[in-house]
N, C-alpha and C positions, 0 to 999 in steps of 0.2 A: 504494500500500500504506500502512498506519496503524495505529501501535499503539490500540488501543481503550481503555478506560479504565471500568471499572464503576462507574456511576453513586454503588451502594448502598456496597460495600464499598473504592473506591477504585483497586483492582488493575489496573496495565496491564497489556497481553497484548500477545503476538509480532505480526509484522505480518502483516498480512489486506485482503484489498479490501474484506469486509463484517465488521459487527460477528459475534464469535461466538456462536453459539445462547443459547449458556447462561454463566452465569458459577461454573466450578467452586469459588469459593473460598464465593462466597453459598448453592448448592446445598447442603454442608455441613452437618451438624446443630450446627456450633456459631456459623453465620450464618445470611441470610435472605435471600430476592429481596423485592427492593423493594414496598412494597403496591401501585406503582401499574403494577407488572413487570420483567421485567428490562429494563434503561435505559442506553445505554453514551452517552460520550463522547470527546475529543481531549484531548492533553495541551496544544494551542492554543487550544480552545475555552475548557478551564479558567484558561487562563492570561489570558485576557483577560478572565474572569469574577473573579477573586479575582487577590489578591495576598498579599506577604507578611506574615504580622505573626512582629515580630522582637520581641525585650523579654530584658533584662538578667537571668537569673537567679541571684541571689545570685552574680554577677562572670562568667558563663557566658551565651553566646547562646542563648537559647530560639527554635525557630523554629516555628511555624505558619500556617494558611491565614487570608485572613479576604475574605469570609466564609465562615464551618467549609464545610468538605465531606468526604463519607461520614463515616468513623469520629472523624475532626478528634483523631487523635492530634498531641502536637506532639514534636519532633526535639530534640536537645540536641547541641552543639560540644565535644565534650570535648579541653581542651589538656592532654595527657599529657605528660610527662618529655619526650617523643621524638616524638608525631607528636599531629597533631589529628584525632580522631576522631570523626565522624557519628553518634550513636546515634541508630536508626528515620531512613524516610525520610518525603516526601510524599509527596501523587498530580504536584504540579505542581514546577518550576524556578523560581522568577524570578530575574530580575537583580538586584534588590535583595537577596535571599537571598543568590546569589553573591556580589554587593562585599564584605555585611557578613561574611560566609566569609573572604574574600580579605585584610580587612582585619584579622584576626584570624592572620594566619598560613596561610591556605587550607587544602587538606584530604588526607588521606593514605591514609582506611582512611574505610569507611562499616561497622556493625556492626547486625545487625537482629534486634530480640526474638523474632518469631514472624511467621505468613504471613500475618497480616492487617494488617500492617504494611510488607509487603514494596514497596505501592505501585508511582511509579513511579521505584525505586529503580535502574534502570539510566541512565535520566536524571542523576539523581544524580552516579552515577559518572561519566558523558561530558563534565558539565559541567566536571566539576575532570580531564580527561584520560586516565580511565579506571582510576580507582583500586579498588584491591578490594571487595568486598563479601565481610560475610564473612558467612556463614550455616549453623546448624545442618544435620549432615548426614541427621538423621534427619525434615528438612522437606523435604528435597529434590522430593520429588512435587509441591509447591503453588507450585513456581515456576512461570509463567504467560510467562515473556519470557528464556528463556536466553538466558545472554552470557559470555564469556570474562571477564570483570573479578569472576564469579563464584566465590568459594573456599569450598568446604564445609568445616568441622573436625567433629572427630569426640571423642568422651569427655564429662567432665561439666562438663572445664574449659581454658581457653587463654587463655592470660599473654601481654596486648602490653603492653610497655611498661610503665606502672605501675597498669593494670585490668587486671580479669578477667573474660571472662566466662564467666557458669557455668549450664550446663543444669539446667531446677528441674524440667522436664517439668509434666507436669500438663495446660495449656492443651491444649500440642499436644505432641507427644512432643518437639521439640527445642524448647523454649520459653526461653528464656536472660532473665536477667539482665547485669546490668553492675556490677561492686562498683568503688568510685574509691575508694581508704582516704585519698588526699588532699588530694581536696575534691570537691564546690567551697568546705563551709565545714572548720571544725573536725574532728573525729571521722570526717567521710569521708561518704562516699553510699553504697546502693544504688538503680540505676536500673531499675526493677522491669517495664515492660511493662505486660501486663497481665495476668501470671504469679503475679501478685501484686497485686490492683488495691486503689488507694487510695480507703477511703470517703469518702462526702460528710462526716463526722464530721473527718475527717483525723486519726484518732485509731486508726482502725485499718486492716489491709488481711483483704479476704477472698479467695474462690480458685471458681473456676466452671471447666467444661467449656465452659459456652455460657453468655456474660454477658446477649446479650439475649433469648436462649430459656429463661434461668433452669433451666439442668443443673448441677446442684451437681457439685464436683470427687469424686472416689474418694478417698476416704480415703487409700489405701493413695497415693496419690499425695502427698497434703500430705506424708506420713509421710517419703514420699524427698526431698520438697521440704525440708524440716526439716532433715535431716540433711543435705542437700549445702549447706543454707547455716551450719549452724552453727557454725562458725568464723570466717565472717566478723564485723567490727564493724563499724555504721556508726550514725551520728550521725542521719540525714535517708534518705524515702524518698519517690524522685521516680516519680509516677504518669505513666500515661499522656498525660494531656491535663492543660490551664490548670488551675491551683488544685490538680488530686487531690495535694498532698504531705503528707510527713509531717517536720515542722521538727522538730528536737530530742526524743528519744526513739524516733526509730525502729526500733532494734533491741530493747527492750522491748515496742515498738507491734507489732512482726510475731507476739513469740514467745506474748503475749497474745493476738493474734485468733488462730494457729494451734490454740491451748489449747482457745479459747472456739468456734469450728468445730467442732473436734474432738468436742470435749463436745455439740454441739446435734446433728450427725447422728447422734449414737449413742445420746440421748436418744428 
């Protein structure tokens, strides 16, 4: 038996003797089957294709693959007050990932933005002894490899330690952020997903149903998006993947592309 691994979007699945048909998270209108089809692999085949790349984010472990594979989101270590937290997983483990984990304090809680990021986030968990995941409960359906280390929450917000994270919706109905008000620099983080994704400009973020089908978000969504973040403050706003951030001024940088969105679909 073998958990399978979607080539395109990354996602492991339960175990199986043969790869499954279809890959329900690519099938999706806000993903895609690969152009050259659907394409699976192993969490060992990838592991001896790529490795990790690690790098110092402003005093924070950044973690991702190299070289990139599927969506080549990268993971962040956050050391809270009280425990160290995973935000997003990969498709793959390595050992090197673990030491520099371990070395850090190891891990307590794994937290994930939405299902295209869910990878193979029970991996994850097993590797530091079966730590929670915590995940939106209104994702529930796109989990692909149930496991007990699984915890759903529920509302728009849940307080560990000293983040939060808070449902923006949009993407997907349970779409979460991560607000840290104390750090990793000054004025605090928002870690946005891609709930919020940061331009090549890195000056603003804007908001999709489907990033690479290019489905613009519902209004009526940004609109909840807006308001369930407005209270928070935050210095810096960390994108999904390498480079997408927003240094200094990121909480003016959100409330301007929201504005500046808002304004061109209604145009």
């Amino acid at each position: 038996m073998t958990h399978f691994i979607c080539e395109t979007c990354g996602t492991q699945y339960g175990n199986s003797q043969q790869p499954p048909e279809s890959c329900s998270i690519c099938e999706d209108d806000r993903q895609y089957v690969g152009w050259s089809g659907q394409r699976w692999t192993t969490h060992e085949a990838l592991a001896q294709a790529h490795g990790a790349r690690l790098e110092d984010h402003y005093g924070i472990l950044a973690l991702g693959l190299t070289p990139s594979f599927a969506i080549n989101q990268r993971a962040f270590l956050i050391p809270t007050k009280d425990e160290n937290i995973l935000w997003e997983t990969l498709s793959v483990v390595t050992d090197e990932a673990v030491e520099a984990i371990q070395a850090r304090g190891g891990l307590d809680r794994i937290a994930i933005s939405h299902p295209h990021f869910y990878s193979s986030m029970v991996e994850w968990s097993e590797a530091f002894g079966g730590v929670p995941i915590m995940l939106h409960e209104a994702d529930r359906e796109w989990v692909q490899r149930p496991h007990p280390a699984i915890e759903f929450w529920a509302g728009d917000r849940l307080t560990i330690s000293d983040v939060t994270l808070v449902r923006v919706g949009g993407h997907f109905p349970g779409s979460t952020v991560l607000h840290w008000p104390n750090g990793p620099r000054p004025g605090g983080a928002l870690f946005s997903g891609d709930a919020l994704q940061v331009g090549l400009d890195r000056r603003h973020v804007s908001f999709m149903y489907s990033y690479p089908n290019l489905v613009p978000m519902r209004t009526s969504d940004i609109v909840a998006m807006r308001e369930r973040l407005s209270a928070l403050e935050f210095e810096d706003v960390y994108g999904y993947t390498w480079g997408r951030d927003i240094i200094g001024g990121g909480r003016p940088a959100v409330d301007a592309s929201m504005e500046r969105f808002l304004t061109a679909v209604a145009s």
